[in-house]
C-alpha angles and dihedrals in degrees: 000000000000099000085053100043088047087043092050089044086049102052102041101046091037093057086043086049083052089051111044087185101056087046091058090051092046091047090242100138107167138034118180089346101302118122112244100193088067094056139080128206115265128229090180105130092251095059092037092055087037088054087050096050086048099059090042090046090061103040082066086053086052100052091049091062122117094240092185092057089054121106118228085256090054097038083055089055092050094058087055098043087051104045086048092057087045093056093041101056088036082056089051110040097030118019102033097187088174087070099046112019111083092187103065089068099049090042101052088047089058089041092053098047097040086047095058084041105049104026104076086204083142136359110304097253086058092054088047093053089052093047086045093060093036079049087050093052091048087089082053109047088044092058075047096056088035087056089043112050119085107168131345131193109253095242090060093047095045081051095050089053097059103037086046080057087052084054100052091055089043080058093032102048128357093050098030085062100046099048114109134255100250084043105046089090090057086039109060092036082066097042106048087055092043080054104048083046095050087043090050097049089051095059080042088067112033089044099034126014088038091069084056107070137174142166122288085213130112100200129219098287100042096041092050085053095057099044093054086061098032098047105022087184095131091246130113113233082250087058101051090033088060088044093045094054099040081051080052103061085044106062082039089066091044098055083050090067098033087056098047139158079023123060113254089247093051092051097035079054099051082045084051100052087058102080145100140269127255078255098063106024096106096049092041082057089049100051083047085056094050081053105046095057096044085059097054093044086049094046096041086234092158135316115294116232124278094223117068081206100137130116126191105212145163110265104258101246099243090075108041093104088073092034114047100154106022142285145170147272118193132208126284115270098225093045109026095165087071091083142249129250119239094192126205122181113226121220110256119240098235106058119106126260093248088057087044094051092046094053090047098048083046092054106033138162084292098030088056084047093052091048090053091055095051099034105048121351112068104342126067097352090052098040092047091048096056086042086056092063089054116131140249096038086233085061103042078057104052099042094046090044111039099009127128124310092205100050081052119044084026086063092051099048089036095060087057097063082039102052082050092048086046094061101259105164085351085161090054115076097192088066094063095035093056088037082064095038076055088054095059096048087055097050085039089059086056088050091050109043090047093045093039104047089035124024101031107258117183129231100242084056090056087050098047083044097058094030108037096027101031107030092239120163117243097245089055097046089054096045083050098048092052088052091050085057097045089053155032143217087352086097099063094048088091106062098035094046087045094055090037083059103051088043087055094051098042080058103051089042094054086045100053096046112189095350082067118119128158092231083065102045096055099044089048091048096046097048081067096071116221090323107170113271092239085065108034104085092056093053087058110048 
């Protein structure tokens, strides 16, 4: 259909053409022959009301579709291309993060400049001269930010504070060091004036736009809103809140059982007396990785990857604020081979002993096994790296860069309960036990978004939830609640995605009869790319 392949072209390379940043990490260089990689995105009035028409402009696109002359593949297409306008024009005309949120702004400006450093999408001076005129709109972007903000939550200025110092030794330090000789002139003339602007932001917001506060809450309506898009799991946050909590009372009782004759806190703390050392955090999450995947090839789980692409690497630190504990970038969809980024946070070196003990008895020799999974085999890594062999190109796009939150992070909370169900470290109870304690932080994030953007939860009561009613250990409850702050309707993605998952696979399974097999199931599933969930059972069968 020749009105729905142009309109899908049109949208996903047109959003990638309004955010410069997310095109390089895509792989997507050049748009109407302008060069991506020298730009950065723009907050001026103009672009962001240009940005607006254009998603409004396509949702009427959209609504003008023959939806009876779609195929299941395209109709899929059209629910993420829909839910992505929705968001996108929610984000514009509601939410207006752009004029509260401090951290988009730092963050995008590490992105744009780590991006051009770590991808080899081209030779390294290239790649400089791109950093060194991203370098040169920083100045820019920042009296953007300054003209934009009108108010901001403390917890997301005092964030944007830290990861923007993060920015200025990534400048400073990392780069500076890596530019090359013929460039270094070029080089430190950017980045004196990207520094002086960050510096200068930074005072912006701890003299200025602190003294103009305003709540980190989204509220009922708006949150609703936002759930609907983000989620499209045909739930209202109520509905999935009350599952969540009932779930929650369930894998507490079985842990019950699974712990005896000890208490579940007496057998999660002799797990958590078995870990590493900061010292040895990143290599213990390496040699996870080397056994994770042995496990999957030995039990026929699902076809490895093809690409041995994946790095495991410290979190740059203008990000940490997001990423307290780890996470993962994948390659990007137009040039897969560049690599993905397996990302471990390391443990400062100032905290105190007390906060060091606590992150190291929360991720433990079990609870590093249990990110890995998730994080990289056979969860996101895995998932991302099937996504990146979809065809057509338009759709591989859309489906890797606006596709479902729960497919995604679902898959990767899903194969932890798998890998335990398949037998990983079956001789070792402490695996299974701190697969389920994962369980419960998972259902937990659902309980908290919802409560917290929505029915006025304290933050005394997050705290009692993941630490009283989850086992969680102090240092991680505090790192969570400040991510809950920092963001909405990604929490939840977990469990619903989780139990979007297992009721897919109930129905395949039913549907396939004896010629069912879970190898079969997951590579089926994953060839589809973050379909909604909605969508997903009647692609497979």
């Amino acid at each position: 259909m020749q009105d729905f392949d142009k309109l899908t072209s049109d949208f996903v390379y047109g959003s990638l053409a309004l955010s410069p940043t997310g095109a390089t990490q895509t792989g997507y260089h050049t748009h109407n022959g302008v060069s991506l990689d020298e730009q950065l995105d723009d907050y001026s009035a103009a672009s962001i009301k240009a940005s607006r028409d254009f998603y409004a402009g396509m949702q009427t696109r959209v609504n003008t579709l023959d939806a009876k002359a779609l195929d299941k593949e395209q109709a899929a297409d059209v629910e993420i291309i829909k839910n992505s306008i929705g968001l996108g024009l929610l984000e514009f005309d509601s939410i207006q993060s752009y004029k509260h949120n401090p951290t988009e702004y730092v963050e995008l400006a590490g992105n744009a400049l780590f991006q051009c450093y770590t991808l080899n999408y081209a030779p390294v001076e290239k790649r400089f001269a791109h950093i060194i005129k991203r370098l040169d709109k920083m100045p820019a972007l920042f009296e953007q930010a300054k003209a934009n903000l009108t108010d901001a939550p403390e917890v997301w200025d005092r964030v944007a504070q830290e990861e923007n110092a993060g920015n200025i030794d990534l400048i400073d330090k990392e780069l500076r060091a890596a530019v090359p000789t013929a460039q270094k002139a070029d080089y430190d003339k950017a980045a004196e004036k990207a520094i002086a602007a960050l510096r200068d932001f930074n005072v912006f917001l701890k003299d200025t736009l602190s003294k103009k506060t305003s709540d980190w809450r989204l509220g009922k309506e708006k949150y609703a809103s936002k759930f609907a898009y983000a989620l499209a799991i045909g739930k209202t946050p109520e509905q999935l809140l009350a599952e969540a909590e009932a779930e929650l009372q369930a894998k507490r009782a079985e842990m019950v059982k699974l712990a005896a004759p000890k208490t579940v806190e007496q057998a999660l703390n002799e797990i958590a007396q078995q870990h590493a050392t900061p010292e040895t955090y990143l290599d213990e999450a390496r040699r996870d990785l080397a056994q994770t995947k042995a496990f999957v090839k030995e039990k026929g789980l699902l076809t490895m990857p093809a690409r041995a692409n994946l790095q495991v690497t410290e979190t740059p630190e203008f990000i940490r604020g997001i990423y307290a504990v780890g996470g993962f970038v994948p390659a990007p969809a137009l040039e897969p081979q560049l690599g993905a980024f397996y990302w471990v946070t390391p443990i400062p070196k100032t905290w105190t002993q007390a906060r060091i003990d606590s992150k190291l008895r929360e991720y433990n020799r079990y609870g590093m096994q249990q990110l890995t999974v998730h994080e990289a085999t056979p969860g996101h890594y895995v998932q991302f790296e099937y996504a990146n062999d979809v065809q057509p190109q338009s759709r591989r796009l859309l489906r890797n860069v606006f596709g479902s939150g729960p497919y995604i992070e679902g898959w990767a909370f899903y194969t932890q309960q798998m890998m335990s169900d398949e037998g990983y470290l079956a001789d070792q109870p402490g695996m299974r036990l701190t697969m389920l304690k994962q369980m419960l932080r998972g259902i937990a994030n659902t309980i908290l978004d919802i409560r917290l953007q929505t029915m006025g939860m304290t933050d005394q009561q997050a705290l009692d939830l993941m630490i009283k009613e989850t086992y969680q250990e102090k240092e991680e409850a505090t790192a969570k609640l400040q991510r809950a702050q920092l963001s909405s309707c990604q929490l939840p993605t977990y469990f619903a995605g989780w139990k979007s998952w297992l009721d897919t696979r109930e129905q395949f399974q039913k549907a396939r009869g004896s010629a069912y097999s879970l190898r079969d199931f997951h590579e089926r599933a994953l060839k589809e790319s973050a379909v909604p969930m909605s969508v997903l059972g009647g692609l497979i069968r």
